[in-house]
N, C-alpha and C positions, 0 to 999 in steps of 0.2 A: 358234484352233480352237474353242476353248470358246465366244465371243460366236458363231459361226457358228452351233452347235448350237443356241444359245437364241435366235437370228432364226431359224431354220428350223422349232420348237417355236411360236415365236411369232407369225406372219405366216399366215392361212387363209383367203384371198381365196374367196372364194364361186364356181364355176365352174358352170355359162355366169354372167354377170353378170344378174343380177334386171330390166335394161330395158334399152332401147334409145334412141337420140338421133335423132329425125326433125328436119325440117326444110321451111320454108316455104319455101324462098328469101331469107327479111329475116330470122327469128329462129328459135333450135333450143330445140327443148322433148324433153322425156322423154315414154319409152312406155312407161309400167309393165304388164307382163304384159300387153302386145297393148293396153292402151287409154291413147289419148294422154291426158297433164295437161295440164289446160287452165292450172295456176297454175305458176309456177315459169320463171326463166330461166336460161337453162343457158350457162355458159360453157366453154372448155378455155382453161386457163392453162397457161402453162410455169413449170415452176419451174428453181430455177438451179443444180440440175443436168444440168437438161437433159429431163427427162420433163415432159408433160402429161396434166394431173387435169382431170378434171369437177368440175365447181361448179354446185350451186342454186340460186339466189338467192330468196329467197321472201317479196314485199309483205306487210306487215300489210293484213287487206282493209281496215281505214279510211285505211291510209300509199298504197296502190296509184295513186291519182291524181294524187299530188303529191311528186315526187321530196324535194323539200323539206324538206317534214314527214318525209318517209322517212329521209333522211339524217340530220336531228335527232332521230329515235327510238331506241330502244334497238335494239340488231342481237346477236342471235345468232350465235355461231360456233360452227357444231354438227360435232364428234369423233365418228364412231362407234365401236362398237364392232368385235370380231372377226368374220369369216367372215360380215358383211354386205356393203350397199353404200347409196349412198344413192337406189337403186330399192327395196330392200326395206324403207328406212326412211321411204322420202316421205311416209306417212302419218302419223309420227308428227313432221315435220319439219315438216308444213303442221299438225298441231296446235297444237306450239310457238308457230307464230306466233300462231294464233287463239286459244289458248288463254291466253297471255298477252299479246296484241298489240303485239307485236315483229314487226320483221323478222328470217328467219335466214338466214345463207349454212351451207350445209354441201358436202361435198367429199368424194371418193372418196380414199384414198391411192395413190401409184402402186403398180403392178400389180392394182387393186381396182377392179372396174365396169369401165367404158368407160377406164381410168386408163394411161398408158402404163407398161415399168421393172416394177422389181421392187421391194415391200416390202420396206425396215429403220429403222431407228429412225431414223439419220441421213433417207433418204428422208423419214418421216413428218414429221421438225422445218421440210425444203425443204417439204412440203407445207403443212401449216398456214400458213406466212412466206406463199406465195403467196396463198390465198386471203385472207387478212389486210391484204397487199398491196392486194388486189383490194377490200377492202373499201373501204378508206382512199381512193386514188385514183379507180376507177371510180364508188364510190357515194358517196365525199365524207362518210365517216361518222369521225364524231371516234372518236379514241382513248377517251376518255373515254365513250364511250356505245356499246362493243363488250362484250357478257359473252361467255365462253367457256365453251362447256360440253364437257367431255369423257367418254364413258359407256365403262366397261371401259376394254380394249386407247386409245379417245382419250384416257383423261387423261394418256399421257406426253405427247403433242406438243403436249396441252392446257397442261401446268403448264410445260411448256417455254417454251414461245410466253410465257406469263405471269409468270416471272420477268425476261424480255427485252421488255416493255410495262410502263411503270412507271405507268401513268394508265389500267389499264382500273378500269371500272365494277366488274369482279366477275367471280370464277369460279364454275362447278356441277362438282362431281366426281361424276357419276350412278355407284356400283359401281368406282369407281377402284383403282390397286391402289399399294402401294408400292413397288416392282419386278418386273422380270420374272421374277428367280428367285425372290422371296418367292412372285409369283400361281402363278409351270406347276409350283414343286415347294413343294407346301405345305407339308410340314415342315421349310422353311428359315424360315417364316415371321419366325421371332425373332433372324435375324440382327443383331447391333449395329453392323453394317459391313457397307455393300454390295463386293459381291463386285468386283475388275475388268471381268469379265466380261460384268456383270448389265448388261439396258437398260430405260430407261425408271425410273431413279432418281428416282421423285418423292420420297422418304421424304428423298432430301437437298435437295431442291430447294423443300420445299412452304414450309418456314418462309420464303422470302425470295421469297413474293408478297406484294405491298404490295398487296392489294384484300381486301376482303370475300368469304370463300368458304363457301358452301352442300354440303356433306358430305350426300350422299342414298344408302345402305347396307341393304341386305335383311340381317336378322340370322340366316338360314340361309340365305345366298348356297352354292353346293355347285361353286363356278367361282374366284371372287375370295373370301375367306375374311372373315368378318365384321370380325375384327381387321384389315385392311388401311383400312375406313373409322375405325373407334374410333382408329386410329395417326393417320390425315390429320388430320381433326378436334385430335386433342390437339396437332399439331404446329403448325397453323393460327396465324398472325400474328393476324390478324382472323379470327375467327370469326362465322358465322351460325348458328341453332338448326338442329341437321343432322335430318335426316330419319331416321331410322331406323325401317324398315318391320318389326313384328315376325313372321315367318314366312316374311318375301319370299325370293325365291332370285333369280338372276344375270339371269335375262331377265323376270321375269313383272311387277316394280314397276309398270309404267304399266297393265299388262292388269286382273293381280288385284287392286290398290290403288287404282284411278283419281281417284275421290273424294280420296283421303290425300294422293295424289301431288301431282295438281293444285292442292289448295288449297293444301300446304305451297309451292310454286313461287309461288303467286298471291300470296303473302306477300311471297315474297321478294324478287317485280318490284317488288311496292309499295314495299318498306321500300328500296331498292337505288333509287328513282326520289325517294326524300324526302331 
């Protein structure tokens, strides 16, 4: 009864979903708010429980030509956060790539967008496997050259997936949290023991990623509590220099910070590609 209450607390899929899925006849693109993307390939997977998620798939524009080079590049797997989708985040999903030139896949969870099923944690962990799947097989991208980034509500199925990948390249935790009853009831914040109940335990989870990971934290987040990154960070195997934005709150890091944000990331591809 109690896990029920905190997936129902936890899961707020955005209603009507932010785009639409058109179709040529030979390939299906997004329609973000009435106007079609012209970047971006859109698949539906099944995952194995049996629901199907939308997926983006989205070229680095200098990788776009030559699957090749695509496949040997670095590839994002981009988490979002809550009560979006990955129409309302496309803009920031086609920045990723050009902004660091990468490719990224990102993905709706089910019940989320176009997604079929209902959000829960278990859900989210079949989600990620899938598109991850997809990466692997469809685009022939090594293990080794997948970063995961997870923002908010994605860093569980993000740190999940990455304790269960023993050769990725590297995590991002953008506003991550350390469980779900630490993030919807803040004043559990200091629990020494996660609760049975609780989901999306990354605070047990984080120590036993074997990759290099990038902690990125607004220090007045007023959603995910600034102490949920200073805990990841501390707990971190490998560590990267974390970002901590001074002022930032739970959504505004890429808008109000752009400059900060960007460059500390443009670091990160670098130093993660040496």
């Amino acid at each position: 009864m109690a896990s029920w209450v905190v997936a129902k607390i936890a899961f707020h899929p955005p209603a009507p979903p932010r785009y639409d899925i058109i179709s040529d006849g030979r390939t299906l693109k997004l329609r973000v708010y009435d106007v079609p993307e012209e970047r971006g390939e859109v698949l539906r997977l099944r995952t194995k429980t049996g629901n199907y998620i939308v997926c983006v798939y989205v070229r680095g524009r200098q990788l776009a030509t030559s699957p090749a080079a695509a496949a040997a590049a670095l590839t994002v797997l981009y988490s979002h956060g809550n009560a979006t989708d990955i129409g309302e985040m496309f803009s920031f999903i086609t920045d990723l790539s050009d902004q660091l030139g990468v490719n990224v896949m990102a993905y709706d969870y089910s019940g989320y967008g176009q997604s079929t099923g209902e959000a829960s944690e278990e859900e989210t962990y079949a989600d990620i496997e899938a598109a991850y799947k997809c990466l692997r097989e469809t685009y022939g991208v090594k293990e080794e050259n997948i970063v995961l980034y997870g923002q908010s509500l994605g860093s569980g199925p993000t740190v999940d997936l990455a304790i269960r990948v023993p050769r990725l390249r590297a995590v991002i935790l953008h506003s991550g949290l350390l469980s779900g009853v630490r993030a919807f009831f803040g004043s559990l914040y200091f629990l020494n023991r996660s609760l049975y109940f609780d989901i999306y335990q990354n605070v047990d989870k984080i120590p036993f990623v074997n990759c290099r990971v990038l902690v990125i934290h607004g220090t007045s987040d007023e959603v995910v509590s600034f102490f949920h990154g200073e805990e990841l960070y501390r707990l971190c195997k490998f560590k990267y220099e974390p970002l901590w934005v001074k002022g930032g709150k739970h959504n505004d890091l890429v808008v109000n910070f752009s400059h900060l944000f960007w460059t500390h990331l443009k670091k990160f591809i670098s130093a993660i590609k040496s």
